[in-house]
C-alpha positions as a LaTeX table, in Angstrom:
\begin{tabular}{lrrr}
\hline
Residue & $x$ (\AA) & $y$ (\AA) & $z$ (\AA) \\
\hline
Unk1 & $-12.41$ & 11.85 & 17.62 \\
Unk2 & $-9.53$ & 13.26 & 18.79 \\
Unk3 & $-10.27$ & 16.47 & 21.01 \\
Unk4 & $-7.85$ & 19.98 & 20.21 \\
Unk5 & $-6.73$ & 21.56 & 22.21 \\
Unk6 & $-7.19$ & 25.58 & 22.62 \\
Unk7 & $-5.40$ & 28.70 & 23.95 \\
Unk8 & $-5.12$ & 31.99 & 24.63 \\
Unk9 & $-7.18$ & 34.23 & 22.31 \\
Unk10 & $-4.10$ & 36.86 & 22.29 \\
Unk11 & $-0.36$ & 37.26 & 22.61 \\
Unk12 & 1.94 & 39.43 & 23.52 \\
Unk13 & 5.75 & 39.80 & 24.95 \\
Unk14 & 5.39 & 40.30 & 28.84 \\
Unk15 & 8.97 & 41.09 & 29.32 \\
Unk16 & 12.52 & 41.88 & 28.09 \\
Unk17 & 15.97 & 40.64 & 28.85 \\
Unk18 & 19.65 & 41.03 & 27.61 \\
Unk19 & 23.12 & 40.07 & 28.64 \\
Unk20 & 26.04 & 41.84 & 26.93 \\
Unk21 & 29.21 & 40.61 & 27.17 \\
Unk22 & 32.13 & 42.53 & 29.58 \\
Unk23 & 34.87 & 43.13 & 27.06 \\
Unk24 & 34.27 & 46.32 & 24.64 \\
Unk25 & 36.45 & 45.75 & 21.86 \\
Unk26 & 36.97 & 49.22 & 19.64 \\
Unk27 & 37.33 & 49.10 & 16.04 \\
Unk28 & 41.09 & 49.52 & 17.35 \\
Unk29 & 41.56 & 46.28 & 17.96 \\
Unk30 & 40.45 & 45.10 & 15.19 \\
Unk31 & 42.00 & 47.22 & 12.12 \\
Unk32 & 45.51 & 46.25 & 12.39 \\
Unk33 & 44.61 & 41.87 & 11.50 \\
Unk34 & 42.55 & 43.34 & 8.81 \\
Unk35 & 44.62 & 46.11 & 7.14 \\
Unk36 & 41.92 & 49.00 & 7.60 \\
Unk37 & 41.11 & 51.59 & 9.78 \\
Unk38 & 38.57 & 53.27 & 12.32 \\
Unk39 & 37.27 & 55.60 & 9.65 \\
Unk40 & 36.92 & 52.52 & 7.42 \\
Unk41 & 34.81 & 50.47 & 9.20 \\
Unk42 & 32.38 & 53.27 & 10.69 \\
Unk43 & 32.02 & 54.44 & 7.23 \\
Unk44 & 31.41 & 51.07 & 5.99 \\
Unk45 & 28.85 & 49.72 & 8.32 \\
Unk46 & 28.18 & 52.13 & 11.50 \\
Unk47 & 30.41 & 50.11 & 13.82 \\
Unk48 & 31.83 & 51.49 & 16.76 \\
Unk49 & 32.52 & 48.66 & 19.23 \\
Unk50 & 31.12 & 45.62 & 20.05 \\
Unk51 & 31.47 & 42.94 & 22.59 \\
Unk52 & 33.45 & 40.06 & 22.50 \\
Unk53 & 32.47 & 37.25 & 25.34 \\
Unk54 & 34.95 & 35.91 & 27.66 \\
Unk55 & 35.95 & 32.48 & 28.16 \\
Unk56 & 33.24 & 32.31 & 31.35 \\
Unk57 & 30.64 & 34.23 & 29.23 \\
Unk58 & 29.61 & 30.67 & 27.44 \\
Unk59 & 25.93 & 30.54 & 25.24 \\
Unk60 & 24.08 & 29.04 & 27.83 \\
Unk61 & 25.65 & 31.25 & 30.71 \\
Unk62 & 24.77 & 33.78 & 28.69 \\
Unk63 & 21.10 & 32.67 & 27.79 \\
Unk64 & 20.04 & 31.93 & 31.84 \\
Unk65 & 21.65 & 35.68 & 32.41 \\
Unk66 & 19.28 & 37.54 & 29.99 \\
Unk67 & 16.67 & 35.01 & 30.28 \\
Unk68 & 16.35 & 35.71 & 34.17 \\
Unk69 & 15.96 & 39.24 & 33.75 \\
Unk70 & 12.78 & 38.98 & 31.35 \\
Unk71 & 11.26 & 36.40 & 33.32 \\
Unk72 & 11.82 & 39.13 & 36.12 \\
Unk73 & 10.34 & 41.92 & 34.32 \\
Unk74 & 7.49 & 39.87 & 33.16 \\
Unk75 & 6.52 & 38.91 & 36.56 \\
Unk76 & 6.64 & 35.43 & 35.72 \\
Unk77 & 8.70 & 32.53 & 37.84 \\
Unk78 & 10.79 & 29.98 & 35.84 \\
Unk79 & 7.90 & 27.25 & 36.87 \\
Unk80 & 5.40 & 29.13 & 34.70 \\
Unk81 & 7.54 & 28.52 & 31.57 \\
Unk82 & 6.44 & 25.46 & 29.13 \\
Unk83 & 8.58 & 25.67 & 26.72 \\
Unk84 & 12.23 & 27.39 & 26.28 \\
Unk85 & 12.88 & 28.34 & 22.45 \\
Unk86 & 16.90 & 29.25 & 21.72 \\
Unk87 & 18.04 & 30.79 & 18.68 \\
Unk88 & 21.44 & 30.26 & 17.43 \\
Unk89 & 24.11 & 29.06 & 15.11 \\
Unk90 & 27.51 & 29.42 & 17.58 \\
Unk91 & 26.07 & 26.82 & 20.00 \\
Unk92 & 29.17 & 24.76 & 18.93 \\
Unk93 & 28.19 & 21.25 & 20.60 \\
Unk94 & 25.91 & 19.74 & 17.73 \\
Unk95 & 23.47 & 18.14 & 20.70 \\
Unk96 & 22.10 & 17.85 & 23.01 \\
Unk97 & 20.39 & 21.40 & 22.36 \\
Unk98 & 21.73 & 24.25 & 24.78 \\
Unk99 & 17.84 & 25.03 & 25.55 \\
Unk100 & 17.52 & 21.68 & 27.33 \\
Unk101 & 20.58 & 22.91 & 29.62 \\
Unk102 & 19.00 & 26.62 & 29.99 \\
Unk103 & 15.94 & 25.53 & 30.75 \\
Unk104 & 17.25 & 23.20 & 33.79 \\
Unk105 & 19.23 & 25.91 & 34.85 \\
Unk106 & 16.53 & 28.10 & 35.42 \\
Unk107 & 14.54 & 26.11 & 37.19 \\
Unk108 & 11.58 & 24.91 & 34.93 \\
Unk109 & 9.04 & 22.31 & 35.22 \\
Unk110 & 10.25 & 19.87 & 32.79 \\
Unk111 & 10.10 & 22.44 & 29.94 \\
Unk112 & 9.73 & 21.79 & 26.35 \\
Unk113 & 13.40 & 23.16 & 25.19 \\
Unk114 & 15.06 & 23.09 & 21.71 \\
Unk115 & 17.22 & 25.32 & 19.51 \\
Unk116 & 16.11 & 26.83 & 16.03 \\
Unk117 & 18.93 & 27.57 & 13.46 \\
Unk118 & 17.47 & 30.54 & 11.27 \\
Unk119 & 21.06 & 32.64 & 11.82 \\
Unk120 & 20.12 & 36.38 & 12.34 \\
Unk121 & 16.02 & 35.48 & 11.68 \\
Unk122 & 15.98 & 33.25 & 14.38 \\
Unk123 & 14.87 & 35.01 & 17.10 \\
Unk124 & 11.51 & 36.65 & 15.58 \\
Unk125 & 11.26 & 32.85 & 14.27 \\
Unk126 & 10.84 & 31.80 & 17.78 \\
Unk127 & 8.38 & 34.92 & 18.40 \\
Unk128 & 6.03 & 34.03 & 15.89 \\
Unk129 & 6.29 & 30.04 & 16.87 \\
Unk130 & 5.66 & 31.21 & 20.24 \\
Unk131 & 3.15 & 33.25 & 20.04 \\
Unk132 & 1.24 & 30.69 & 18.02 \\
Unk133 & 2.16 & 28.00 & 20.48 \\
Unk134 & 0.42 & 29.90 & 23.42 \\
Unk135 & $-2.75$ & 30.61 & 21.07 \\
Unk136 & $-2.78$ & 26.89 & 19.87 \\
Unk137 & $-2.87$ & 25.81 & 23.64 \\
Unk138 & 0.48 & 23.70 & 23.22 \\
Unk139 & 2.26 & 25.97 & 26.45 \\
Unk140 & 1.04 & 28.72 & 28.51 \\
Unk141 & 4.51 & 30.39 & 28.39 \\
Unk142 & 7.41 & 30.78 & 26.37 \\
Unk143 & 10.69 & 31.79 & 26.56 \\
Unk144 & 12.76 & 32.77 & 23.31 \\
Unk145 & 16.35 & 33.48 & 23.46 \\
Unk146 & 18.54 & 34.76 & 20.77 \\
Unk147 & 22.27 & 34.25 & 21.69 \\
Unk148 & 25.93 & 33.83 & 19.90 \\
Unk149 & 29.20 & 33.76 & 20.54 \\
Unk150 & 30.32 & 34.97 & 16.94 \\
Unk151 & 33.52 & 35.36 & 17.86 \\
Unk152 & 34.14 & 32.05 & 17.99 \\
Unk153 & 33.39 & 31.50 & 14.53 \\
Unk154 & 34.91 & 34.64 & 12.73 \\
Unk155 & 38.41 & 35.10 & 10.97 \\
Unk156 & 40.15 & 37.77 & 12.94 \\
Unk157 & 41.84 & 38.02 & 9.82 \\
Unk158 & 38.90 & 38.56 & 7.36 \\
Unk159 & 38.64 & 41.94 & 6.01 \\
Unk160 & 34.75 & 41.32 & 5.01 \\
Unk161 & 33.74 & 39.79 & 8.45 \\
Unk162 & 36.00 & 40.23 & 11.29 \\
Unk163 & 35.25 & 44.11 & 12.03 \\
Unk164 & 31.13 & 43.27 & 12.03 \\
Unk165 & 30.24 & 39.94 & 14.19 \\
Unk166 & 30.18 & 39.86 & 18.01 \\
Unk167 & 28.21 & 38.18 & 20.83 \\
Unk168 & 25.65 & 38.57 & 23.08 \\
Unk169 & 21.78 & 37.30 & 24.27 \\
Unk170 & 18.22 & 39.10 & 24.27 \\
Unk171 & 15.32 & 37.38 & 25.80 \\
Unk172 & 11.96 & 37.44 & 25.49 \\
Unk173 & 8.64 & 36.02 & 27.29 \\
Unk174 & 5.93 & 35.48 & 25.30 \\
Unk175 & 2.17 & 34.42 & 27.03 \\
Unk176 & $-1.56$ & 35.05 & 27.16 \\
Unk177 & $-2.77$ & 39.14 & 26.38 \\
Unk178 & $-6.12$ & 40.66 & 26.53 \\
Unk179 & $-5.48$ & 42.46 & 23.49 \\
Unk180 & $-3.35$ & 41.68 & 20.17 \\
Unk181 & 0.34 & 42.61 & 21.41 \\
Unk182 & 2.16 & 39.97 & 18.23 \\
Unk183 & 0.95 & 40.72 & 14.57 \\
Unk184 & 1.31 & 37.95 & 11.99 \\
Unk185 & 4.18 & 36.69 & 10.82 \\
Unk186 & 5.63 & 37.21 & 7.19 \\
Unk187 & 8.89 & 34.79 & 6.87 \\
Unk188 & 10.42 & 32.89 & 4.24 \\
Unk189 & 13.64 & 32.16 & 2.93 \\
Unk190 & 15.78 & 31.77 & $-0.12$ \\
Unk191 & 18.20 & 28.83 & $-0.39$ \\
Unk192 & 19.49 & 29.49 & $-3.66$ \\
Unk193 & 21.60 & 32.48 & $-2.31$ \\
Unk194 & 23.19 & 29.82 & 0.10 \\
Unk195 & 26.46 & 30.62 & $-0.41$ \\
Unk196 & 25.79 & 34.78 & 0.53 \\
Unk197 & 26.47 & 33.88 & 4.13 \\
Unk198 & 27.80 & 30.36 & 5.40 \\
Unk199 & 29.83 & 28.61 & 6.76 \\
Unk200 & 33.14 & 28.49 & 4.87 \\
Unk201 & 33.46 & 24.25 & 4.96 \\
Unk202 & 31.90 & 21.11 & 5.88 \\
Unk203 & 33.01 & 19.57 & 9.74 \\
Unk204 & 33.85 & 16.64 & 8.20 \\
Unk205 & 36.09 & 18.14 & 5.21 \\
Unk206 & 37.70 & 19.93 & 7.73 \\
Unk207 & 38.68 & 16.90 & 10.31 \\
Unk208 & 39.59 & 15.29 & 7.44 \\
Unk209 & 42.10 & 17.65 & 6.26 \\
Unk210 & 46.09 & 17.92 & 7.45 \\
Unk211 & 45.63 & 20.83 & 9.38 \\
Unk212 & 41.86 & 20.67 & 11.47 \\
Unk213 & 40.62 & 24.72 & 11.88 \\
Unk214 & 37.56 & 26.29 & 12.83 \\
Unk215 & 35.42 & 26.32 & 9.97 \\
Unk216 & 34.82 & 29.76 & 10.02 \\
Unk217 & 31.96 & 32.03 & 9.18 \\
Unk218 & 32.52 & 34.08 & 5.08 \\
Unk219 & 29.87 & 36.32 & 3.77 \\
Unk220 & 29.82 & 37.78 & 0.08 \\
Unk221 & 28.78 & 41.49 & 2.11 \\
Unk222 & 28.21 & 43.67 & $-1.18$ \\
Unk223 & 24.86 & 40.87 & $-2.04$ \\
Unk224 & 23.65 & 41.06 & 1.10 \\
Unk225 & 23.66 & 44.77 & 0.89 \\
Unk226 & 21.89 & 44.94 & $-2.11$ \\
Unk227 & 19.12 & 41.72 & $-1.17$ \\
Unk228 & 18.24 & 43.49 & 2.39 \\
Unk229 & 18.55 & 47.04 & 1.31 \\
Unk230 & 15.59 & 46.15 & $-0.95$ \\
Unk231 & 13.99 & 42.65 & $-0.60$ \\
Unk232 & 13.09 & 43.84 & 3.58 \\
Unk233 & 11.56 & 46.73 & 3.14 \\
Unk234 & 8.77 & 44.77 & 0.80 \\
Unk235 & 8.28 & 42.23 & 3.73 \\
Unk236 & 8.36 & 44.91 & 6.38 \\
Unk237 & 5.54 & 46.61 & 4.21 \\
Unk238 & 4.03 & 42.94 & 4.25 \\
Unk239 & 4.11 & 42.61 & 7.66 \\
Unk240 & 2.32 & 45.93 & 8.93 \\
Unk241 & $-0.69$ & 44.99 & 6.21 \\
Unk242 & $-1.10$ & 41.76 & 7.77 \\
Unk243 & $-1.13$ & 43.40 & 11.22 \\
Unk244 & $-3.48$ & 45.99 & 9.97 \\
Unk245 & $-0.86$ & 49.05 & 10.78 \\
Unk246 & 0.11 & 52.06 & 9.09 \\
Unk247 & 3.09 & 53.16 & 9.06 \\
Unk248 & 2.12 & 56.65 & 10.47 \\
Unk249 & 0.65 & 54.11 & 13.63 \\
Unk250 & 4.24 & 52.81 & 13.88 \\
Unk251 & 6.54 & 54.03 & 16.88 \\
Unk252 & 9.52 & 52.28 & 16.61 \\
Unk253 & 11.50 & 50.15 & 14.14 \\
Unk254 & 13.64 & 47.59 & 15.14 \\
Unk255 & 15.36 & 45.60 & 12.88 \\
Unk256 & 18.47 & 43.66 & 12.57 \\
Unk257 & 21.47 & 44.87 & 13.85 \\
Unk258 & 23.48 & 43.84 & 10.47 \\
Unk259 & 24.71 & 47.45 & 9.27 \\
Unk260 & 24.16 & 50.78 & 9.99 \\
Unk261 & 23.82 & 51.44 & 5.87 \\
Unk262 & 21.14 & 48.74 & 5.71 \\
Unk263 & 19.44 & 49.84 & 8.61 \\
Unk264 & 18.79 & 53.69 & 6.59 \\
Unk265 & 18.64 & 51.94 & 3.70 \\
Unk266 & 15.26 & 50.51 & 5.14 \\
Unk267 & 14.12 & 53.28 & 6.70 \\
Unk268 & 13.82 & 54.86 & 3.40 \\
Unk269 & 12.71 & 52.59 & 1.27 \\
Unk270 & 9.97 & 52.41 & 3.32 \\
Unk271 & 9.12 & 55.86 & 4.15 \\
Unk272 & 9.06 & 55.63 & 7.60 \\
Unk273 & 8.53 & 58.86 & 8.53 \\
Unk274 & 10.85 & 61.02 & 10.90 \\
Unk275 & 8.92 & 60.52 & 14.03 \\
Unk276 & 9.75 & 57.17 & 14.21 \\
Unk277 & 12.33 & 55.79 & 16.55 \\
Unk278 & 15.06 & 53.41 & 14.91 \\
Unk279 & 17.30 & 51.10 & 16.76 \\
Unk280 & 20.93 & 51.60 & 16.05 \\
Unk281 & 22.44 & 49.51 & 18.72 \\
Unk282 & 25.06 & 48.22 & 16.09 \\
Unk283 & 27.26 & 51.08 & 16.65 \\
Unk284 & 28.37 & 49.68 & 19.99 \\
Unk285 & 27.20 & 45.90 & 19.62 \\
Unk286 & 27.83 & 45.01 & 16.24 \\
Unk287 & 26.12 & 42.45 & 14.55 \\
Unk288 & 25.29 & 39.71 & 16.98 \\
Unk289 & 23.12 & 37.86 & 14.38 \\
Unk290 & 20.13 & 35.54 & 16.48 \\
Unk291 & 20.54 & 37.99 & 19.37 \\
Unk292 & 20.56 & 41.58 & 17.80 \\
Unk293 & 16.69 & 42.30 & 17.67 \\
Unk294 & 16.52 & 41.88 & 21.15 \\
Unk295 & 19.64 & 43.74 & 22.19 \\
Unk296 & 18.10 & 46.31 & 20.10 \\
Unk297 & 14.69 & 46.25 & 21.75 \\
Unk298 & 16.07 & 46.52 & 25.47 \\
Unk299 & 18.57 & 49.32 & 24.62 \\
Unk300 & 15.64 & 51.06 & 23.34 \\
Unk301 & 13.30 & 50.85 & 26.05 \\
Unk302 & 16.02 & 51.20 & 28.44 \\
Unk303 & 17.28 & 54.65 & 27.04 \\
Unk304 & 13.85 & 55.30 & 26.74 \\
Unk305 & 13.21 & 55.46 & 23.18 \\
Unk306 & 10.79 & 53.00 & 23.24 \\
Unk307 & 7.94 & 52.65 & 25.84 \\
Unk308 & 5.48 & 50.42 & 26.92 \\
Unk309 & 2.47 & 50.12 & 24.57 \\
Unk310 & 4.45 & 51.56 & 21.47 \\
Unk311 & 4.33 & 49.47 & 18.30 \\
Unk312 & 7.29 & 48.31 & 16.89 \\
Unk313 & 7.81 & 46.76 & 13.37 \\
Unk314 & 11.00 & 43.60 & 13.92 \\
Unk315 & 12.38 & 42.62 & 10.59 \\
Unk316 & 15.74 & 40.06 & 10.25 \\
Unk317 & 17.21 & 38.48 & 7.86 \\
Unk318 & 20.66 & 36.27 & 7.39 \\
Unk319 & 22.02 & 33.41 & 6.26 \\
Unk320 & 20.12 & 30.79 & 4.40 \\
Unk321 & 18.90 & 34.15 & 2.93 \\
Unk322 & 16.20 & 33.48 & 5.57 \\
Unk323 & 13.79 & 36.19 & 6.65 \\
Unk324 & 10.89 & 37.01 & 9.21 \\
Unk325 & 9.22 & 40.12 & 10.43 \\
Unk326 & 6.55 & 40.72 & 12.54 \\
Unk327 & 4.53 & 43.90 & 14.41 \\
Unk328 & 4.68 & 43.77 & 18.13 \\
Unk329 & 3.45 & 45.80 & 20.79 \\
Unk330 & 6.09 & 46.83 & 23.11 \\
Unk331 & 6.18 & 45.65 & 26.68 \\
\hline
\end{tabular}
């Protein structure tokens, strides 16, 4: 008979990292390739700025640099991590996976360490994995990352794209709580909306063409609009039943950094009520996709919007139409 194993009773995230990338690039920059204007593109989706990584700022260096600062705020050493979760879609080597790098780089024990392709969903995908790896006994620690280098995969040139993606990394560590501190997941996704968000062409149809190019990122924007305007707030709703909240017991709301108009979009559809606190770091990061949730969540608690015990709903969603949301207490 084999014996199972067992964990922690409770889980919760013990700290909070994020590296943002040194170049600010204004909507200036970016309205001339695209035939549009300042006004234009605040109007249209709440963007500012964002940040565009340089050529030194790679995925993984980006990873260790926001992963080092939760492990530090979570007053755990690298050694104490069992497994390293990384969410992403711009990692552009196809394998090994960039975890197995981070997780040498920081110094772990011979770490479990893989990636997880769930686009802008991918990071509270590696939350709720996490958190149900530490209760299953499978690691005592985990570290989930959500990083991209967007840039590298978006048409300059692209009037529906190049104006909202941009890089960056938020980390998280997830271990053992006395109390409940990471609700129940609701996910899911919807494949038959593929083409909403993809990639515009197949690697191989593109090295086989005369002219090899980046196979770069389209999105049909006014869909997406109207799927996350609506279809979230029912899983958001979803997700503070299963956790057993209210949403008068809710202090902040964090979801995915995709547009500002979807963002209050949300907000209403699910009467959250004006006491809340809603993250809006899209006006100066854009939409960073795996890595905007927790961008969002340390620009909150450092501007002190959100503080430590508050709970906060995550909901993302992106390509694949792929979705997860989850209550969490904050750290």
């Amino acid at each position: 008979m084999i014996t199972p194993s067992t964990g922690a009773a409770h889980t919760a995230i013990l700290g909070v990292g994020a590296y943002r990338p040194e170049r600010i690039v204004p909507n200036a920059e970016i309205v001339d390739a695209i035939e549009s204007s300042d006004e234009w593109i605040q109007q249209r989706s709440g963007i500012k700025e964002r940040r565009f990584a340089g050529p030194h700022e790679s995925v993984q260096m980006m990873s260790v640099a926001a992963a080092r600062i939760a492990l530090e705020r979570a007053g755990i050493d690298a050694h104490q991590i069992d497994c390293v979760v990384v969410a992403t879609v711009s990692h552009l080597m196809q394998t090994p996976a960039v975890a197995t790098l981070v997780a040498h780089e920081l110094g772990t024990d011979d770490a479990a360490a893989f990636d997880i392709s769930a686009a802008c969903a991918g990071f509270c995908h590696g939350v709720a994995m996490a958190s149900d790896f530490v209760r299953a006994g499978s690691a005592g620690h985990v570290l989930v990352i959500g990083v991209e280098r967007l840039s590298d995969i978006t048409d300059p040139t692209d009037r529906g794209t190049a104006f909202i993606f941009a890089d960056g990394a938020g980390a998280v560590v997830v271990g053992p709580s006395e109390t409940p501190g990471i609700g129940p997941v609701v996910w899911g996704s919807q494949g038959e909306h593929f083409d909403h968000i993809r990639q515009r062409e197949d690697w191989r149809d593109v090295l086989a063409g005369d002219n090899p190019s980046m196979p770069y990122l389209k999105m049909e924007g006014n869909a997406v609009f109207r799927w996350a305007a609506f279809a979230m707030a029912k899983v958001g709703q979803e997700a503070l039943d299963r956790a057993g909240v209210t949403v008068d017991e809710l202090d902040c709301f964090i979801p995915h950094q995709a547009n500002m108009r979807i963002v209050d979009a949300l907000a209403r559809s699910m009467k959250l009520p004006p006491t809340i606190r809603i993250a809006r770091d899209i006006a100066q990061m854009g939409n960073t996709s795996a890595a905007s949730v927790p961008l969002a969540l340390d620009r909150m608690i450092v501007d002190g919007e959100a503080r430590s015990g508050d709970l906060a709903l995550f909901i993302a969603f992106g390509a694949g139409l792929a979705y997860a949301a989850q209550v969490v207490v904050v750290p």
